[in-house]
N, C-alpha and C positions, 0 to 999 in steps of 0.2 A: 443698619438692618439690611440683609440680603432681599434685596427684592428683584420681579421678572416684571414688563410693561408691557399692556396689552393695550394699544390704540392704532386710530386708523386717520383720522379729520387733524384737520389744521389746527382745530380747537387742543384736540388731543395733543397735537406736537408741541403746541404751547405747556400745556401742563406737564411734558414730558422735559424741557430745557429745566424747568422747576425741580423735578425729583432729583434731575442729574446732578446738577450745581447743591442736592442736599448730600448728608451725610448716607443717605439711602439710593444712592446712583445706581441704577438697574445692570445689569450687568445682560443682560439678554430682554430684546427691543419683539414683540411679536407682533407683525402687524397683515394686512388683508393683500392678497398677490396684485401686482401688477393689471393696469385696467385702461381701456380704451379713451381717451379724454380730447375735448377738444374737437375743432374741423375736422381734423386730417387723421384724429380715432385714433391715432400713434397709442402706444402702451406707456403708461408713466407712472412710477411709482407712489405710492399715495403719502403725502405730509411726511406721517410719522416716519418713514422708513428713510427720508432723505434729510429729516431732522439727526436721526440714530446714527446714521452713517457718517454726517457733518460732525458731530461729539463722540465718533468712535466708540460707540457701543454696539453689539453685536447683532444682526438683524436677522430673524426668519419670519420668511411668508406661505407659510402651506395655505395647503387651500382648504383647511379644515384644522382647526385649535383643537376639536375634540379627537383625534387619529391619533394612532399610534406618533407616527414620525414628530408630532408637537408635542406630544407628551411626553415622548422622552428629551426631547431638548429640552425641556423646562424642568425634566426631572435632574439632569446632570448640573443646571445653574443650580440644585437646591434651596428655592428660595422661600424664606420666613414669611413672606409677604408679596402676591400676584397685586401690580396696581393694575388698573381697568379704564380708560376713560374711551367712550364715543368710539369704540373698536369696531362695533354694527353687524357682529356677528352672534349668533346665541352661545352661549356656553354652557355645556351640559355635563354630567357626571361621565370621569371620576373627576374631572376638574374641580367642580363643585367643594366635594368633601374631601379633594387631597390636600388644600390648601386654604389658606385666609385671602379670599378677593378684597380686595378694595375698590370701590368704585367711583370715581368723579361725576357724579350728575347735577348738568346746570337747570337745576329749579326747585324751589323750596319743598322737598319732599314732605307728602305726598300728592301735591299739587303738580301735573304735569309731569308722570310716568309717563316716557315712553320715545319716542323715537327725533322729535321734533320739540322740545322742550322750550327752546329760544322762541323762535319764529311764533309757538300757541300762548306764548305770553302777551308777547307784543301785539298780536292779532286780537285776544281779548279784552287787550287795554288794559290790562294788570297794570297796578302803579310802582309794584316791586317783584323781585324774582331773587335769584341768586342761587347758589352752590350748595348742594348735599352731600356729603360722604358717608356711603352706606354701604354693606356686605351684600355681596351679589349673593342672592340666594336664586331657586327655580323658579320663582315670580318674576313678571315683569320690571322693575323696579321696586318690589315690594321690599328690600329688606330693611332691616333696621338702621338708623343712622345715628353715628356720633358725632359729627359736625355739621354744623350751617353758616352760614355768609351768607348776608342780607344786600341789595344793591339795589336802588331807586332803579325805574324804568324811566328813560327821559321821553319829553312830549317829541323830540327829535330823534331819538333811538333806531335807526336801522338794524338789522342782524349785527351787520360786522362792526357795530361801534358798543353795544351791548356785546355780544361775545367775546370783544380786546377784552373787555373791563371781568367776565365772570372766567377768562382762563386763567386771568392773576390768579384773580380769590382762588378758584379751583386747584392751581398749584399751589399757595400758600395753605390751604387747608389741609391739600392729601400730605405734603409734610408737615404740618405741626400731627397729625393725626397717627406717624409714623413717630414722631420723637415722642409725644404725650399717653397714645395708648386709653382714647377718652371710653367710656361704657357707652353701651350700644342703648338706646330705647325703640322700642317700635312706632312703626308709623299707624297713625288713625287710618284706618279703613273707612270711615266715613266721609273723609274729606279726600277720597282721591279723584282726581280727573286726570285724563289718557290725552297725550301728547300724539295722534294719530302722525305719519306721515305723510310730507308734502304729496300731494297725488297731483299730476296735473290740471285737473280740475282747479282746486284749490289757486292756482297759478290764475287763472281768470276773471277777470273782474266783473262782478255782477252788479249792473245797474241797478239791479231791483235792491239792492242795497242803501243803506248810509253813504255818503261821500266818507264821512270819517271813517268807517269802517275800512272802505277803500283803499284810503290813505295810509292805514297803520296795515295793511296785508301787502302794502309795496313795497313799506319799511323792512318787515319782516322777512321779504324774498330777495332785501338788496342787502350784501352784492353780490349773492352764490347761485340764488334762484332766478328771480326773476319775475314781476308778473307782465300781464297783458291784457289788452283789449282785443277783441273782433274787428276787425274792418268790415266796408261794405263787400270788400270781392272776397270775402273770405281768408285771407292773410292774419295771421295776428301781429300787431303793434304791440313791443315789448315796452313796459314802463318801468322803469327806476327809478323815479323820484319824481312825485306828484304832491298837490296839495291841496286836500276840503275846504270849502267856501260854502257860503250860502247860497244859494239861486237866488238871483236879480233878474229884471226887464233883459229883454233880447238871449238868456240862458239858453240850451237847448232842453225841451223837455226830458221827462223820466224814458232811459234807456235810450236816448240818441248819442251819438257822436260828432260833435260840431268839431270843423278842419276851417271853420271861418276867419275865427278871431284871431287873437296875437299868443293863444297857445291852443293845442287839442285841449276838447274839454268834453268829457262826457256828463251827462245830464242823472242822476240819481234818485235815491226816494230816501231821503229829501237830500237837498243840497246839490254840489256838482263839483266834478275831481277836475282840477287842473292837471294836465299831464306837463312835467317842465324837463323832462328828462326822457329820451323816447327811443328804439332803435329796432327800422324798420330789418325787415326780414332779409336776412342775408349781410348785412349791412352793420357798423359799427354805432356805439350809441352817442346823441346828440342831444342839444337843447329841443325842445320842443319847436319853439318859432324857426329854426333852422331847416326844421322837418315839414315844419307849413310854405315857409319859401322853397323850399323844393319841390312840393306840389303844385306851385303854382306856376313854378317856372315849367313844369311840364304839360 
């Protein structure tokens, strides 16, 4: 089947080596321009387009999908079938109705529409998630879906160990969905909740919190985001791998930051976050106790 790929995220480029190696290999790769990354802000192209270029498929990046100039390259591939995955751009009419979108969404639709679908899993301690393939219609994620793929969430699950495992599914799906041709059902509007995104906010960790809670919002931001705590001079201490406990004797109370012990440990409600993974401002990330011996050698 003639198909055109629309993505943008590493997630996407994964599910894209999947379409290629099918009998439905995209023949034209469209993905989001060139973008500032990093220290040093250099321009770098994003995932998909350096996946596209690696497999010899054909790449454009406008700076608009819905503009003339994309619409006619997509109309010269003529293609039976637009894939879609994690692209983070809206698409709008005539795209809509010129074509059959397909779409990769990692969450059991209609659980988790919308921008941050991983990360709002893991953060709400969902026990499973997994892969939707649904028709991009003018809703947010609202269209109909004809496949699912189910995948435990583990009590150890970071982003990018959950993410390896739903870009399989998610390429295995958008091709069998392509050889099979399954019927569409709609999704329950009553059971939908909004995958908002990461804001930085969200990035910070609030005391006034669960420890657990905590703990699965560090999973969730490692290892593309990131969370943090506050310091006392106002800096923030970035955490990557932390772990809830119960509060015991000598703990630091609700909303402190103890630099005492043998790791950073913030004080909660209830419980208290081991920080074991930590990396201060400016600076490369480290075990925790490394980060406490360095304060003290200072």
């Amino acid at each position: 089947m003639r198909t055109v790929y629309l993505g943008t995220s590493g997630f996407a480029a994964e599910v894209l080596r999947a379409l290629a190696g099918s009998a439905h290999r995209p023949s034209l790769v469209i993905t989001r321009p060139d973008r500032p990354r990093g220290r040093g802000r250099r321009l770098s192209p994003p995932p998909v387009a350096d996946v596209a270029r690696e497999l010899g498929i054909a790449v454009d990046q406008p700076p608009s999908v819905n503009e003339a100039p994309a619409l006619d390259r997509i109309a010269e591939a003529d293609p039976q079938v637009v894939c879609v995955c994690a692209f983070g751009a809206l698409i709008k009419e005539p795209l809509l109705s010129d074509y059959e979108l397909l779409n990769v969404h990692p969450s059991l639709l209609p659980r988790w529409r919308g921008a941050a679908p991983i990360e709002r899993a893991i953060m709400a301690g969902d026990g499973r998630t997994g892969v939707s393939i649904m028709r991009v219609t003018a809703g947010l994620d609202s269209g109909p879906v004809c496949l699912v793929g189910e995948e435990p969430i583990r009590a150890d699950d970071t982003y990018g160990t959950l993410a390896a495992r739903l870009q399989r599914i998610g390429g295995e799906l958008l091709v069998q969905a392509l050889d099979r041709r399954p019927a569409f059902h709609d999704q329950d509007d009553a059971a939908v909740t909004y995958a908002d995104k990461i804001a930085t906010g969200d990035r910070v960790l609030d005391p006034g919190r669960p420890a657990a809670e905590l703990e699965r919002v560090v999973r969730a931001l490692t290892p593309h985001v990131g969370a943090a705590v506050l310091l006392a001079d106002g800096d923030r201490l970035g955490v990557w791998q932390a772990r809830a406990r119960p509060s015991g004797a000598g703990d630091p109370a609700s909303g402190e930051l103890s630099l005492d012990g043998r790791l950073p440990t913030v004080g909660c409600t209830p419980g208290v976050l081991e920080l074991e993974v930590v990396q201060p401002a400016g600076r490369r990330q480290m075990p925790g106790d490394a980060f406490l011996r360095g304060l003290r050698r200072d």
